[in-house]
N, C-alpha and C positions, 0 to 999 in steps of 0.2 A: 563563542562562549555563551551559557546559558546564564540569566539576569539571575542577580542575588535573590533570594527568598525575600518574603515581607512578614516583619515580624510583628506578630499580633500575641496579646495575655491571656491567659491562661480564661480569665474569665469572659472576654469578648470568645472564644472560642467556643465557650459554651453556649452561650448565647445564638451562635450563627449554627450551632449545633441541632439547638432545639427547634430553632426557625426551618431547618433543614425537614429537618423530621416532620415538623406541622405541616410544612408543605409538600414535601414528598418530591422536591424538586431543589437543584442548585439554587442555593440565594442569590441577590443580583445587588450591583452596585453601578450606579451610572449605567445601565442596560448590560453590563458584562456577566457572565452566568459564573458566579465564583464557587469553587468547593475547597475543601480540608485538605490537605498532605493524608490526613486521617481515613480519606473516604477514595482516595486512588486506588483505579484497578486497572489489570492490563486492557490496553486498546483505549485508554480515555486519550483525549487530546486536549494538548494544553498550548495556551498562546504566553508564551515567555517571550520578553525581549521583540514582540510584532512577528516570532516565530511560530509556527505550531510543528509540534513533539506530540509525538505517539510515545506512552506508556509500554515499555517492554518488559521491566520488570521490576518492583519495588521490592523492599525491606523494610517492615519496622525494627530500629533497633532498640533497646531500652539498656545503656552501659550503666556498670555499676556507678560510674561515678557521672554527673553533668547531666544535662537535660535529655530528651529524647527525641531523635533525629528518624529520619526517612530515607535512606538510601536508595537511587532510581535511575536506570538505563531507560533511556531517553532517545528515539527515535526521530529525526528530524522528516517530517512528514512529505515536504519537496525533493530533499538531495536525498534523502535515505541515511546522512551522517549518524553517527550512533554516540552517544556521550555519557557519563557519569556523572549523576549531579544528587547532591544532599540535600535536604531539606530540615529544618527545624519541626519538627512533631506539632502540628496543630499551623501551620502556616495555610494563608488563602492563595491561593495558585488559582489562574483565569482560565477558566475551561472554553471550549472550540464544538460547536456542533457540525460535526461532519457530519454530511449526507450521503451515505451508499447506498447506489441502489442501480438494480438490473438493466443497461440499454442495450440496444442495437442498434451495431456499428452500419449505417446504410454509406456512405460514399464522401469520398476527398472531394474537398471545395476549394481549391486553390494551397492554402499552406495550411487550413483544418480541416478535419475529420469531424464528420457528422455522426451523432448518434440521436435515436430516437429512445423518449420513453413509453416502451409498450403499453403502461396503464393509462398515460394522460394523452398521448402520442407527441407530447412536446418536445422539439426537438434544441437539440444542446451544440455549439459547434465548438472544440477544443483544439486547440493549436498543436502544431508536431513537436513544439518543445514539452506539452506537458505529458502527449503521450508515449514520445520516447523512441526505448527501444519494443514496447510494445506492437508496432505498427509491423513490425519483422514479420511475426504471427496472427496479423488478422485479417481475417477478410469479411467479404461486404453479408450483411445480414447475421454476423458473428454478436453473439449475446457477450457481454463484457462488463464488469464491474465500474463504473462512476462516481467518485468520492468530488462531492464539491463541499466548499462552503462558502455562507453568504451568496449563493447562488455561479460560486466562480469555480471553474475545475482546478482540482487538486492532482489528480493524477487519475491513470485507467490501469485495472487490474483485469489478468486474463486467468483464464483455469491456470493448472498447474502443468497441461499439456493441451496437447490441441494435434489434432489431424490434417494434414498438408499432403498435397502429391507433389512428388517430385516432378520438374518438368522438362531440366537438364541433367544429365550424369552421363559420367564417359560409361562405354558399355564394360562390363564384369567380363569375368574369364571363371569359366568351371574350375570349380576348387576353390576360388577363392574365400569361399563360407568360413575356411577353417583358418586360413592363415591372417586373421584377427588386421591387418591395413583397411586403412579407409581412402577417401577417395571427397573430393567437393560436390554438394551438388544444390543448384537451383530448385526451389521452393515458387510454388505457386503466387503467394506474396511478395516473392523476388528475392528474397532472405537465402544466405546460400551458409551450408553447413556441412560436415564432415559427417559421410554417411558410408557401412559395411561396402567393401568390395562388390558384393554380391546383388547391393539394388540398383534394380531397373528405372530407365525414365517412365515414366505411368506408375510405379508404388506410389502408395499411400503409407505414410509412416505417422509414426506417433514423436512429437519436438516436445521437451520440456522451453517450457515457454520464460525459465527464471535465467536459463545459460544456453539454451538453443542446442542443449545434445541433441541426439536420436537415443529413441526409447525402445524402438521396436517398429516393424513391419503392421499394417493393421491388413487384416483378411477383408 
C-alpha cells in the first residue's frame, strides 16, 4: 500500500510555491527534493513509503462540495505493481531522481551483467534480478536503456523489438506459410519462442522484446 499523503495549509503551499518558482527547481527538506501534488506529471518518481512510483497518470479534481484532491495511478518502479492513490490538492510528495541514460551491454560476470557508458566509458555491473527478463533479448555490445538512482540500478529497458537469429528450429514443410501453426525455436541469446511454421534455422526475425512474440522475418 502507498503511505498516506502529508497534509500541509493552504498558505505553507504557497509559499513552497513561490520558492519553487524563484528557484526553478524542486524545494528540499533534510536533502529530499520535494514537489506539490500540484506540479505532477507523467514519468516523475516519487519515494512513498522507501518505495519509488512512476507517475502514470494524474487528475486534478475540484468537487462541488469539500476540498480539492488529486487522483493518480501509480507505477511501482521495481515490481511494475500499478496502484490508485489520492492525494489532497497542494500536498508535498518526495520526488526520486532517476538517471536514464544509453549503455552497452558488453559481457556476463558471473551472476551480473556489465554495461558500459559510452560517453564517460564508466562501467556499471547489474545483477540478473534487476535485469530480468530482459537478458532473453540481449546481447553483447546491444545499446540498452539504464535507469539507476543514487547511483544504484533500478531496472534495464530494451527497444520495443530487437533482431535475433534463430539457431535451433525443427525444419518447415512447403505449405506451411498458410496454415497459420507455429512451432518453438531457439534464439541466439538462448531465449526460445514460438515462431511461423515456415522459419528456418539461420533467419533473423524481429521479437518484441515486452512478451517475446515474433513480429516478422528481417531481410
Amino acid at each position: 500500500m502507498v503511505g498516506d499523503p502529508l497534509n500541509i495549509s493552504h498558505g505553507q503551499n504557497a509559499v513552497l510555491a513561490h520558492q519553487r518558482a524563484q528557484a526553478g527547481r524542486p524545494s528540499y527538506e533534510s536533502g529530499i527534493p520535494l514537489a506539490s501534488t500540484n506540479d505532477l506529471k507523467n514519468g516523475m518518481v516519487l519515494n512513498i513509503g522507501n518505495q519509488l512510483w512512476s507517475v502514470v497518470e494524474f487528475q486534478h479534481v475540484k468537487p462541488g462540495k469539500g476540498p480539492a484532491f488529486v487522483r493518480t495511478k501509480l507505477k511501482a518502479v521495481l515490481s511494475g505493481k500499478v496502484v490508485d492513490k489520492t492525494f489532497n490538492a497542494g500536498t508535498k510528495v518526495d520526488t526520486a531522481n532517476v538517471d536514464k541514460r544509453t549503455m552497452q551491454y558488453l559481457y556476463k560476470d558471473g551472476d551480473d551483467f556489465v554495461f558500459m557508458d559510452g560517453d564517460t566509458y564508466d562501467q556499471l555491473h547489474v545483477s540478473e534480478a534487476v535485469v530480468g527478463d530482459s537478458a532473453q533479448y540481449m546481447l553483447e555490445n546491444q545499446d540498452v536503456m539504464v535507469a539507476t538512482h543514487d547511483g544504484a540500478p533500478l531496472y534495464v529497458e530494451l527497444p520495443a523489438s530487437v533482431v535475433l537469429e534463430v539457431t535451433y528450429t525443427e525444419p518447415g514443410l512447403q505449405g506451411d506459410r498458410s496454415t497459420g501453426g507455429t512451432k518453438p525455436a531457439t534464439l541466439e541469446t538462448g531465449a526460445e519462442i514460438a515462431v511461423p511454421l515456415f522459419i528456418e534455422q539461420g533467419t533473423k526475425i524481429k521479437v518484441d522484446t515486452r512478451d517475446g512474440s515474433y513480429l516478422g522475418r528481417v531481410n
